[in-house]
N, C-alpha and C positions, 0 to 999 in steps of 0.2 A: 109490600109497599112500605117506603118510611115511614117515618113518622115525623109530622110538621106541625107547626108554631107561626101563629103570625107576625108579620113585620111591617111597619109602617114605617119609611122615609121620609123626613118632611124638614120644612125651611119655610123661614116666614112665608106666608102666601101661598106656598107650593106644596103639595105632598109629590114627591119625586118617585117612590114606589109605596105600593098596599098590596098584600097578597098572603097567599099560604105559600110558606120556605121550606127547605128542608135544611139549609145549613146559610149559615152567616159568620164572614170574618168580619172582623173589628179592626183597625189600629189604634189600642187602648194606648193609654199615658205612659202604661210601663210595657209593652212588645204589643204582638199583635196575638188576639185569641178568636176562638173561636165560639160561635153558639150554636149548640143543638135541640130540638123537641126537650122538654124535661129539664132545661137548665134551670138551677139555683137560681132564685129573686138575687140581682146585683143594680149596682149602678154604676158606671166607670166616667172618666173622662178621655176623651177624644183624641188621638192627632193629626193634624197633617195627612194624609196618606190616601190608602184604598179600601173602601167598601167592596165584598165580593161576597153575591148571593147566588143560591143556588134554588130554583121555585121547583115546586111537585112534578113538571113536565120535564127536568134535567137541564133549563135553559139558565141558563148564567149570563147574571149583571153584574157592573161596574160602576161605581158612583165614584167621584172624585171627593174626599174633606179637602178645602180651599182652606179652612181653617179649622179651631179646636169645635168639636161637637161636644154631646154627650148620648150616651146609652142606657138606655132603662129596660130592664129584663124581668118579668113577673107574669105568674099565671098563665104560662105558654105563651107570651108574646111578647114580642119587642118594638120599643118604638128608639130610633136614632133623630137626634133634634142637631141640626147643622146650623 
């Protein structure tokens, strides 16, 4: 089995996803990266683009940034703020 990391989506008023992930793309300020179980405490800034998650069951999500977000990565878990 993987190994996963939690991730919380969220936007004023809304949390848009919460779960255990096994993988998360980004489109950070400078390209798009990646996050897996065990990543480095970072912070980045956001762009434009596609959110793509992948949860413990293999199902894959899509979330739209309409504009710049940010990402916070610590402790096995990520939280994305739109």
């Amino acid at each position: 089995m993987a190994k996963t990391f939690h991730l919380t989506i969220a936007k004023i008023g809304e949390t848009l996803f919460e779960g255990e992930v096994v993988s998360l793309s980004l489109p950070g300020a400078e390209g798009v990266f990646e996050i897996l179980a065990g990543h480095e405490p970072l912070i980045s800034l956001l762009k434009k683009g596609e959110i793509r998650v992948k949860d413990v069951q293999g199902e894959r999500f899509h979330f739209e940034i309409p504009q710049n977000g940010v990402a916070e990565v610590s402790s096995n878990q990520a939280t994305i703020l739109l």
